[in-house]
VOLOFI-676621 format. One record per residue (C-alpha): residue in one letter; x, y, z. Coordinates in steps of 0.25 Angstrom, whole numbers, padded with zeros to 4 digits, always signed. Layout:
# VOLOFI-676621
aXYZ ...
END
This chain:
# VOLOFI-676621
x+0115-0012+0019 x+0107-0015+0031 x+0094-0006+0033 x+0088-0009+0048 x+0072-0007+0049 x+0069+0004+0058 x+0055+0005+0057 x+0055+0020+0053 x+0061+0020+0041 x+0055+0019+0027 x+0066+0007+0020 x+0059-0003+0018 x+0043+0000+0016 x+0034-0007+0025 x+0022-0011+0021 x+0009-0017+0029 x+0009-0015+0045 x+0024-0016+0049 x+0029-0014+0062 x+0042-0011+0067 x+0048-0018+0080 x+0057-0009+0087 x+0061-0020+0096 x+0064-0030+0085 x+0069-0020+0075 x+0062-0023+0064 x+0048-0019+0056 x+0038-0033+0056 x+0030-0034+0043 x+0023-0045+0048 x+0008-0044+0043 x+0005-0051+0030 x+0010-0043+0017 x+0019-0033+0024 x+0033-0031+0021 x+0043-0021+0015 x+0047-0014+0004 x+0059-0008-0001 x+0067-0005-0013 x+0082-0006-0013 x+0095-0008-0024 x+0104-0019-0022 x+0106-0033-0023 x+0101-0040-0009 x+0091-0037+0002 x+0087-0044+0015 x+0079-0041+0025 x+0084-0043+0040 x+0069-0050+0049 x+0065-0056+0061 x+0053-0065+0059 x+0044-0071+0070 x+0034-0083+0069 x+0022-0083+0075 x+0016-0097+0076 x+0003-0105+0078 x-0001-0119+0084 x-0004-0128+0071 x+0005-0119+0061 x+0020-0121+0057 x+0028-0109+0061 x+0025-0097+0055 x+0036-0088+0049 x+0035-0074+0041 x+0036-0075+0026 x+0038-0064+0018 x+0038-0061+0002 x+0050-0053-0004 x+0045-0044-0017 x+0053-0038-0027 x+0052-0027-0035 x+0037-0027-0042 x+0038-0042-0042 x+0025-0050-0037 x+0031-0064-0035 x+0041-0064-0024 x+0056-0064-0024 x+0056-0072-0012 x+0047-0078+0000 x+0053-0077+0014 x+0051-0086+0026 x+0057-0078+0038 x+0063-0087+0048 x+0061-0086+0063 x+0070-0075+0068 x+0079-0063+0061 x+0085-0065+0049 x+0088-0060+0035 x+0080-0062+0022 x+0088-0059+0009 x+0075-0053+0002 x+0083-0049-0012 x+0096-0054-0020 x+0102-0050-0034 x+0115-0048-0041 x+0113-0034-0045 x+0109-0022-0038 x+0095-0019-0043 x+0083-0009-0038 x+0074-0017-0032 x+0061-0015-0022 x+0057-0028-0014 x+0045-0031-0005 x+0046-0038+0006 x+0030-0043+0011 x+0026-0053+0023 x+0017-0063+0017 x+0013-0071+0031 x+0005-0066+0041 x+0008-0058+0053 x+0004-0071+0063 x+0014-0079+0056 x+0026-0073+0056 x+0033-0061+0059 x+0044-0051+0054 x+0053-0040+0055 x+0062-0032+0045 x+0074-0029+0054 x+0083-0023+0041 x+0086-0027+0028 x+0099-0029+0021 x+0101-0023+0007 x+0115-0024-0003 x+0111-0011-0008 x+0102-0002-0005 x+0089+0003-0001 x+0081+0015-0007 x+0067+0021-0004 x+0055+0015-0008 x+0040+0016-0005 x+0029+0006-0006 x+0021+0009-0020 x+0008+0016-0018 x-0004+0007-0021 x-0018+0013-0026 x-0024+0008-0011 x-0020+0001+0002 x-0028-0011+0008 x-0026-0017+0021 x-0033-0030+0026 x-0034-0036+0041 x-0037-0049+0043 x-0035-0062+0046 x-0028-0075+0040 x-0036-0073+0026 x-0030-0060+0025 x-0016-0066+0030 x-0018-0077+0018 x-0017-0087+0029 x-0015-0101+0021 x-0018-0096+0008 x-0006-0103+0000 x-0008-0114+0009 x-0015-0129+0005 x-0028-0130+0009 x-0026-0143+0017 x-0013-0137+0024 x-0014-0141+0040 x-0008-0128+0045 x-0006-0115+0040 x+0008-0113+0035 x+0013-0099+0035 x+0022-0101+0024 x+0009-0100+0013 x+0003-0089+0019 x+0001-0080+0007 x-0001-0066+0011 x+0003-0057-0001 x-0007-0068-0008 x-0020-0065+0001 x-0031-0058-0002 x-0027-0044+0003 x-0014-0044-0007 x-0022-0049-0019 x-0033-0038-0014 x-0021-0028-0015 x-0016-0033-0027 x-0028-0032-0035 x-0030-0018-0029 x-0017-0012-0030 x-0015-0010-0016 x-0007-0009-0005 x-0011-0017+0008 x-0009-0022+0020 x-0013-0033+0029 x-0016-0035+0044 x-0020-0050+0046 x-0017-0061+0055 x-0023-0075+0054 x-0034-0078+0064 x-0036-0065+0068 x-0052-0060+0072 x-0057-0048+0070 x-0060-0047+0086 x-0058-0057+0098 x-0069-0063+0103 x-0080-0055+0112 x-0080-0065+0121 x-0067-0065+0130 x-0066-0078+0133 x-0066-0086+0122 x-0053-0092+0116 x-0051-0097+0102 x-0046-0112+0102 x-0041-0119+0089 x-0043-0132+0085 x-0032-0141+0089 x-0026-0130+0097 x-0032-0129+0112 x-0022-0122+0118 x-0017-0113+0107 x-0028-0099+0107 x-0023-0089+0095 x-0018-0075+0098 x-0031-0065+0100 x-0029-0057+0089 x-0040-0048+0084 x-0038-0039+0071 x-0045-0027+0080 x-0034-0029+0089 x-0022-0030+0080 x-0028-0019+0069 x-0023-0007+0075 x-0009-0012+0077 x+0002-0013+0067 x+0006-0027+0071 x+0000-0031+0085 x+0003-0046+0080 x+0017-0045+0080 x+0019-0037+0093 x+0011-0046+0101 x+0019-0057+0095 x+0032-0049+0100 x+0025-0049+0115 x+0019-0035+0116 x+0007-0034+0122 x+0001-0021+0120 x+0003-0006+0112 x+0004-0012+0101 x+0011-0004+0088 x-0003+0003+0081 x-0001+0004+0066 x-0001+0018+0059 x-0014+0018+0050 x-0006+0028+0042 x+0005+0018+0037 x-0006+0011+0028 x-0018+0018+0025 x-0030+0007+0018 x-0039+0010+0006 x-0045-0002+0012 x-0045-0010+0024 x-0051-0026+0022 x-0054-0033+0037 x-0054-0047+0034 x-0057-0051+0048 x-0069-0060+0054 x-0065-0076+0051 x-0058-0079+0062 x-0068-0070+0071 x-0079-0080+0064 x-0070-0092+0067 x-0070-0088+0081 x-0085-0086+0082 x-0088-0100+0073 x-0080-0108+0086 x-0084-0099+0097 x-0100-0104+0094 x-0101-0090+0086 x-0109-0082+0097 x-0117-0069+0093 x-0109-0060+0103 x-0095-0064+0094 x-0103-0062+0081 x-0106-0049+0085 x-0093-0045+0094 x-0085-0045+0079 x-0096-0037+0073 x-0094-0028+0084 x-0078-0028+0083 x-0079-0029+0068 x-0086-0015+0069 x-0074-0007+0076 x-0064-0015+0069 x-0069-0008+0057 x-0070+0006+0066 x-0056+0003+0069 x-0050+0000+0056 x-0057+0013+0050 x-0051+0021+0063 x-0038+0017+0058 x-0037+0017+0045 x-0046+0032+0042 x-0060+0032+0035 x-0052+0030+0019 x-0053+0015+0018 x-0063+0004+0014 x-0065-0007+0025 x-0067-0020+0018 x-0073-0029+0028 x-0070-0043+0021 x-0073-0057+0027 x-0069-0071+0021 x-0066-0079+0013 x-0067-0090+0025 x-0078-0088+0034 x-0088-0077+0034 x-0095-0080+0045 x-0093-0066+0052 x-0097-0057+0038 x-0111-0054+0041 x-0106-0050+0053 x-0094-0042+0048 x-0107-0035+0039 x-0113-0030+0052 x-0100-0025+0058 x-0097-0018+0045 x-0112-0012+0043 x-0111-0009+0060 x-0096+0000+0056 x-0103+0007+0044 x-0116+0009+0054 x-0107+0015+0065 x-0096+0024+0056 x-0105+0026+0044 x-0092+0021+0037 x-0096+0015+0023 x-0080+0014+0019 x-0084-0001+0026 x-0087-0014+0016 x-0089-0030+0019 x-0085-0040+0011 x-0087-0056+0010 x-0074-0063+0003 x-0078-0075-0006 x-0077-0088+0001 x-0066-0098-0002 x-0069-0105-0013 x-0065-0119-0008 x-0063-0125-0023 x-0061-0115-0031 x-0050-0109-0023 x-0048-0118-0010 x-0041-0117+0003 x-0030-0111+0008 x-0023-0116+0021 x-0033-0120+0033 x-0046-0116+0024 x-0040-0100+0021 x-0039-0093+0008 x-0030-0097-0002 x-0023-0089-0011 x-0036-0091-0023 x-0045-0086-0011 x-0035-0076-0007 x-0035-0069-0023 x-0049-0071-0023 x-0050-0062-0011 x-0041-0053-0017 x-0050-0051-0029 x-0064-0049-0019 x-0058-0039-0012 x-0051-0031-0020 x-0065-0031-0030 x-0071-0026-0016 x-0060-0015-0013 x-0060-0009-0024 x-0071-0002-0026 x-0070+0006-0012 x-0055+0007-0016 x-0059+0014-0029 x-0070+0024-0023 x-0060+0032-0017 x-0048+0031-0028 
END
């Protein structure tokens, strides 16, 4: 039994921001922990992909690796990497036709690898499911501590290595775990909050003098379902907006302002930057309340690895809550890495003791504004 992916039916469940590629014929779940979810009888299933790399001067080639879940099991059936190209992944095998249900959930990043469900293949059949209902729904934006860039990575590693990027261990899973919630993420490694004010200025890397990274900004990509992917793909412009109504958050956790104040720390950090983010951390805020409705909280989060920009993000959030008289608005300050109690993950990130820890912080944070309006 083949079942082709159309992109308007309801076999399998997507979850996290998916979007469906008319002319490659396929839905990508390409942000960190989304996936699908079915439920079928039978004795094998696979699923039918095209994955694309997306690469960056000083890393080894970056390919989408995906976790296969079965049933209410926590430890995984199997770990994929998806080659370059289309191909199909056996995701389950038995010897007996059984009733099973099976999660299939991207663990890398969107910037590192992406993929598309073209169909999957079933001996047997497949019958109607839905996602279970969790008491609340979080989503996080972000950047590569929210992607949980390096974090089962050595902390003397000399490149990032896609392979232990451990998404479904960062901090917004273990948030979600200790919460009994469903989430999703919008994160990509490097990302600002803004681009510079000034116009001119061009971020180099050390070592790199001719590479410049891609000018992402999280105000510029928010909006969109997946902006990362079509841009990869060569479209310029009308990018696919996402439909606010497909998840609707309890709570929404920016994580955004280390690589803003990296960019500040090597650009001599002038006034006019410091208060430009202010400036487009304000709207940001006005944008994601816009889009998302007045119900949830906004957790406005910075750390565990430089909190250079927090006093500022205090005056941005203080500025919103002056401007809207929204109160539904709260900072908060991770701990800092704990460089012998818990150590380093890959190029001086969080590692998966730091990630936990982080988990525990914010869901102790949450839940007090979750609970108020259970």
């Amino acid at each position: 039994m083949e079942v082709k992916i159309t992109g308007s039916g309801e076999i399998p469940s997507f979850f996290g921001r998916t979007l469906y590629d008319g002319e490659r014929k396929a839905m990508f779940f390409n942000w960190t922990a989304s996936g699908f979810a079915l439920r079928f009888y039978g004795t094998r299933l696979a699923m039918d992909v095209t994955a694309f790399t997306e690469d960056f001067p000083g890393e080894a080639k970056n390919l989408p690796w995906v976790t296969v879940l079965l049933d209410d099991e926590t430890e995984p059936l199997r770990r994929i990497r998806l080659e370059e190209g289309r191909k199909a992944y056996e995701l389950f095998t038995a010897a007996q036709a059984a009733e099973h249900t099976l999660r299939v959930v991207k663990h890398t990043e969107n910037s590192k690898g992406r993929v598309g469900l073209h169909t999957l293949l079933v001996e047997g059949e497949l019958r109607p499911y839905t996602l279970p209902v969790k008491r609340w729904k979080l989503e996080f934006v972000g950047d590569s501590i929210t992607c949980g860039y390096g974090n089962a990575m050595a902390a003397d590693a000399p490149m990032f290595i896609n392979d232990l990027e451990e998404g479904l261990s960062a901090y917004p899973a273990i948030t979600a775990q200790l919460l009994d919630a469903a989430y999703q993420s919008v994160c990509i490694s490097g990302i600002p909050l803004c681009p510079p004010a000034d116009p001119d200025f061009k971020l180099r890397l050390p070592g790199m003098p001719d590479f410049t990274p891609p000018p992402r900004a999280m105000e510029t990509y928010y909006q969109y379902t997946d902006r990362n992917h079509q841009e990869a793909m060569g479209q310029k412009d009308e990018f696919t907006l996402w439909d606010f109504r497909h998840f609707r958050p309890d709570a929404v956790v920016i994580n955004l302002g280390t690589n803003d104040a990296f960019r500040l720390s090597i650009s001599g950090c002038m006034p006019a930057e410091e208060t430009h983010f202010c400036k487009r951390y304000t709207a940001f805020l006005q944008e994601v309340r816009r889009l998302n409705g007045p119900h949830p909280v906004l957790a406005c989060t910075l750390g565990p690895m430089n909190y250079y920009l927090y006093d500022t993000l205090e005056k941005a959030v203080n500025a919103y809550r002056t401007e809207t008289g929204d109160t539904r608005v709260f900072c908060m300050k991770f701990g800092a890495i704990d460089p012998w109690g818990e150590g380093f993950g890959g190029l001086t990130h969080p590692n998966l003791k730091t990630h936990a820890r982080m988990g525990r912080e914010l869901a102790a944070a949450l839940r007090p504004w979750l609970e108020q309006e259970a």
